[in-house]
PABA-648943 format. One record per residue (C-alpha): x negated, y, z negated. Coordinates in steps of 0.25 Angstrom, whole numbers, padded with zeros to 4 digits, always signed. Each point is the difference from the previous one (the first is absolute). Example, Ala and Ser with C-alpha at 12.3 -4.5 7.8 and 13.67 -1.06 7.14 Angstrom:
BEGIN
-0049-0018-0031;-0006+0014+0002;
This chain:
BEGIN
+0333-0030+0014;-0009+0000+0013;+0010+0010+0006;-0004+0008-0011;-0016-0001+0002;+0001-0001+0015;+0008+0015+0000;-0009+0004-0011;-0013-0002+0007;+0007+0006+0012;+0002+0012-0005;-0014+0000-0007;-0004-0001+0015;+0007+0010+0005;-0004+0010-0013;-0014-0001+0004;+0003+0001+0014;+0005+0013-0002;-0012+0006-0007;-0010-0003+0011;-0003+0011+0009;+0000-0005+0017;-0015-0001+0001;+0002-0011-0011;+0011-0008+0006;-0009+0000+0012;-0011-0005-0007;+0009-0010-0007;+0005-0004+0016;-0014-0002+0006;-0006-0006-0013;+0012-0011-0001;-0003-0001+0017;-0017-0002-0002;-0004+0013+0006;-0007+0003-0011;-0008+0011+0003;+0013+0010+0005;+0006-0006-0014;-0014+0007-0005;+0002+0013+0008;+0015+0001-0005;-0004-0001-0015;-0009+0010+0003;+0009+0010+0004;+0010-0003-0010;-0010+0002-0012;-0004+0015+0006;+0015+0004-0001;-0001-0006-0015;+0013-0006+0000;-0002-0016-0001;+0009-0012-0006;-0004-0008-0013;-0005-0011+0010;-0009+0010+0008;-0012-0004-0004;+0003-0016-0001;+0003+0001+0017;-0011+0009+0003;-0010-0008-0006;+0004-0012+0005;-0001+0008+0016;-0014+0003-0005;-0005-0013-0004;+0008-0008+0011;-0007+0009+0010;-0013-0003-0008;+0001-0015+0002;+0004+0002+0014;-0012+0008+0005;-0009-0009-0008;+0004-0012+0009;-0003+0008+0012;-0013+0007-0004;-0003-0002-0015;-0011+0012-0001;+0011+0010+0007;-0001+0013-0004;+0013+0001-0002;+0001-0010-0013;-0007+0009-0010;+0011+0011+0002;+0010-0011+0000;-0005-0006-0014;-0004+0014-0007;+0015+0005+0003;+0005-0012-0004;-0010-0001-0014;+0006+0015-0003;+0014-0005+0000;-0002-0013-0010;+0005+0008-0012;+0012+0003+0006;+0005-0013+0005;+0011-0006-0009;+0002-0014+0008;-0010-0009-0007;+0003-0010+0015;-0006+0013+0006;-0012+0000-0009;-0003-0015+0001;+0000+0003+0017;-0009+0011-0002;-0010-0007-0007;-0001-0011+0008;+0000+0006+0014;-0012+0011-0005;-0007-0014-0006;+0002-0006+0013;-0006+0011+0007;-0012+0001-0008;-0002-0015+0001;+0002-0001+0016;-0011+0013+0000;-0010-0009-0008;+0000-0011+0008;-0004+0006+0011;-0015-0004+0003;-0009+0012+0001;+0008+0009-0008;-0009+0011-0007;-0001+0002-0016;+0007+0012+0000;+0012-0005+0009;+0000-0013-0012;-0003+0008-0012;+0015+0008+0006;+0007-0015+0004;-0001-0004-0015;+0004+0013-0005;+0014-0002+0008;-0001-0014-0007;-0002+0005-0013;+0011+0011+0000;+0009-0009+0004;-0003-0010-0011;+0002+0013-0009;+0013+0000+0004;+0003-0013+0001;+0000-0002-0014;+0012+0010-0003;+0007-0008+0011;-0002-0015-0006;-0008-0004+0013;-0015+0001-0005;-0002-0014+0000;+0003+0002+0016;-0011+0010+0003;-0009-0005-0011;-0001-0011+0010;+0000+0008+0014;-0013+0005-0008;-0005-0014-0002;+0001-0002+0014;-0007+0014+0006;-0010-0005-0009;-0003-0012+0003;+0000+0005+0015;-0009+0010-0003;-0009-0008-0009;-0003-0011+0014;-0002+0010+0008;-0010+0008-0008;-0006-0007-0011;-0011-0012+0008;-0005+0014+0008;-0002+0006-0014;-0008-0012-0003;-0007-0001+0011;-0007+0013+0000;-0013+0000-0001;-0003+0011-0007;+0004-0001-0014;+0003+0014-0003;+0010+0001+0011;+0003-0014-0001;+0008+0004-0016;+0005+0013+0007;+0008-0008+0008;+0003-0008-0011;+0004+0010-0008;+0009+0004+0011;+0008-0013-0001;+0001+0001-0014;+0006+0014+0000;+0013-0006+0007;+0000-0015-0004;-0007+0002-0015;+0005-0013-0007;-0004-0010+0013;-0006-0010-0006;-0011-0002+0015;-0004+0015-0001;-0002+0000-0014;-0010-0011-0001;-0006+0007+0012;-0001+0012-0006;-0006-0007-0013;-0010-0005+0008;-0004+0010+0008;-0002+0009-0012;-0010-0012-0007;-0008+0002+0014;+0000+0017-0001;-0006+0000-0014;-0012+0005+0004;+0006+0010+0012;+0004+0014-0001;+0018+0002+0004;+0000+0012+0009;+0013+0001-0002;+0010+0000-0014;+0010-0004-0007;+0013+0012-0003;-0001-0005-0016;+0012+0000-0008;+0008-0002+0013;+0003-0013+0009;-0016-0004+0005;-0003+0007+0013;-0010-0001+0010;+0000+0015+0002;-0015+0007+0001;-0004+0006-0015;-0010+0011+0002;+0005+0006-0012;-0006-0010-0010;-0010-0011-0004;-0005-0012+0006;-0008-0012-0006;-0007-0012+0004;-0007-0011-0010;-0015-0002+0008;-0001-0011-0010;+0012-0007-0010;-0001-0012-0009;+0014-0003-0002;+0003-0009-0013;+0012-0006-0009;-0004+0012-0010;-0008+0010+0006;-0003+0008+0012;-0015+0004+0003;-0004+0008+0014;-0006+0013+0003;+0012+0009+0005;-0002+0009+0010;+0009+0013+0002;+0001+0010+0012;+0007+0015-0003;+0009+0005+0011;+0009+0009-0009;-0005+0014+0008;-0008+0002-0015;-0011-0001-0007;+0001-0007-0015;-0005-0008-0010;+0000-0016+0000;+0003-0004-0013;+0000-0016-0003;+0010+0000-0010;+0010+0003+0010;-0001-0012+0006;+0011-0012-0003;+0002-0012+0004;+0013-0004+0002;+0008-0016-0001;+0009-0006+0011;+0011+0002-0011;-0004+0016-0004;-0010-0002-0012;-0012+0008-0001;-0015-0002-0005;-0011+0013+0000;-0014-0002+0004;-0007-0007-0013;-0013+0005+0004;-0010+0005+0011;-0014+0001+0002;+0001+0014+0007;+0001+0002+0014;-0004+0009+0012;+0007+0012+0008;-0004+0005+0014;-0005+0016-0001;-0006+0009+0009;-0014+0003-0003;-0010+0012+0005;-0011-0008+0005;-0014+0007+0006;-0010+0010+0000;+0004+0015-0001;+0005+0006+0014;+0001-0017+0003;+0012-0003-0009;+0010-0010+0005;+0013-0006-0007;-0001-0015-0001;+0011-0010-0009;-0006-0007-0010;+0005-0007-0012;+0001+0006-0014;+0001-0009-0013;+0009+0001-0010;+0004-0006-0013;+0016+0001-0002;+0003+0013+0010;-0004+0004+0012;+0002+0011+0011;+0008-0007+0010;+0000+0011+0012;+0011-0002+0011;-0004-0008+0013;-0010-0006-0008;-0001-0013-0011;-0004-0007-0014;-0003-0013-0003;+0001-0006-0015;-0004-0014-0006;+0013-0004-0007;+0007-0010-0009;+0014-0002-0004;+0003-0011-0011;+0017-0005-0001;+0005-0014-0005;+0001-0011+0007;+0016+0003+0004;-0006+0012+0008;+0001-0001+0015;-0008+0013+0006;+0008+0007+0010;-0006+0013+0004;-0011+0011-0006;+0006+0014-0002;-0007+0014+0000;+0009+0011-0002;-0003+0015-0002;+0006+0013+0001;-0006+0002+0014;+0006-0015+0006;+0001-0014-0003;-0003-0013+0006;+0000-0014-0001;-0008-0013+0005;+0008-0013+0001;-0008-0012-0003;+0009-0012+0004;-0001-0015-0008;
């Protein structure tokens, strides 16, 4: 019986052998020997010519992540990773070995970790780390090894968290202080240090202008808005069932509209909603001729209004508010949305 087997899986070896073309056999050769980027240059030149075995794709991966992890050790921002890591990404679908998938994903998690943890890494550099990461948790979970890059991601996290988060917090101007916050959160959103940061920052910016936005309805990001709305509370009375404060809001949407009050929402830590119960009208910024004839001058002034006002763009309103909920209700955020932009002013607990 293992006669049998053993001449079986012989001539299965020798079957594949014999559909693979000679640039593939030398890629097999130098990828088995560890020359990994010849086993790279050899698959190359086996694809062009169109003709490749049934495991092509399984070997020529491997070369590319093995090269990847290799180069990453010598210099881990070589500009050689990305064309080893995209090329390797594109062939993913066709890998059949599931061993191959599970190497795959943890030398790209690897390679983003090792690239975090270097001190002075820019944003941009981290934001790409963590994408390797994250693709290869993607396909961890078709391979049954999620649970090993879920935690090479706890580990670049936590990395990155000690490195960044006490500079955050140490900032001393608010506003840049929560865009660095914000940062952080972007790539470590359920640390538990960042978020109470971030909560307590956003109590202390009540009253400021953001210059910078949140992408809403995608993952948060620090990324400068200036397509949109922003918001400050000047004054706030926070309680277990209302919310009172006059609620200031800038226009940068490139148009001028129309503020109207009963767009405003109020939104809960768990997604509910309250609309404005009332207001005592509110103000918005104009530009007014001013001046005798032949000595007319444009000056901004404020302009009442009841429930609307002309909201021009680069300029503000402000509006005495109130927002009644039950005692459950825990106030996350203030939305304004329009047709023009939306935006969005975080309060904290």
């Amino acid at each position: 019986m293992n006669r049998f087997f053993l001449m079986s899986a012989m001539a299965m070896a020798i079957a594949l052998s014999a559909c693979k073309g000679a640039n593939e056999k030398r890629g097999d050769e130098h990828l088995s020997e560890g020359r990994f980027r010849n086993a790279i240059n050899m698959y190359l030149e086996a694809k062009k010519k169109g003709k490749v075995s049934d495991e092509f794709y399984d070997n020529f991966t491997l070369a590319l992540v093995r090269a990847a992890e290799v180069e990453a050790k010598k210099d881990p921002f070589s500009s050689l990773l990305p064309g080893y890591l995209d090329k390797a990404a594109q062939n993913v679908s066709s890998v059949k070995n599931v061993e191959v998938l599970k190497e795959y994903a943890r030398i790209m998690a690897n390679v983003g970790k090792v690239q975090v943890s270097q001190e002075g890494t820019d944003y941009g550099t981290v934001l790409n780390a963590f994408a390797f990461i994250d693709s290869a948790q993607s396909v961890s979970k078709a391979a049954g090894s999620e649970a090993e890059i879920k935690a090479i991601r706890l580990e670049a996290e936590k990395g990155y968290v000690a490195q960044t988060l006490q500079m955050a917090k140490d900032e001393e101007d608010p506003v840049v202080s929560e865009y660095r916050l914000l940062q952080i959160a972007e790539v470590a959103p359920e640390n538990a240090d960042v978020k109470a940061a971030l909560n307590k920052s956003r109590v202390g910016t009540r009253g400021y202008f953001l210059i910078f936005g949140e992408n809403i309805g995608e993952r948060a990001s620090p990324r400068i808005d200036k397509y949109g709305y922003v918001m400050a509370f000047p004054t706030i009375a926070l309680s277990s069932g209302s919310l009172k404060g006059e609620l200031q809001i800038w226009a940068s949407t490139g148009n001028n509209t129309e503020f109207d009050v009963s767009k405003l929402k109020l939104v809960s830590t768990d997604g509910r909603e309250a609309t404005v119960k009332s207001s005592n009208g509110g103000w918005c910024d104009a530009e007014v001729v001013v001046g005798k004839k032949g000595d007319e001058r444009v000056e901004k002034k404020r302009q009442n209004f009841k429930d609307k006002g002309k909201l021009l763009n680069e300029f503000q309103c402000g509006i005495n508010v109130v927002f009644v909920y039950d005692s459950n209700f825990v106030p996350d955020y203030i939305e304004y949305k329009d047709e023009y932009g939306i935006g969005r002013k975080y309060l904290g607990q």
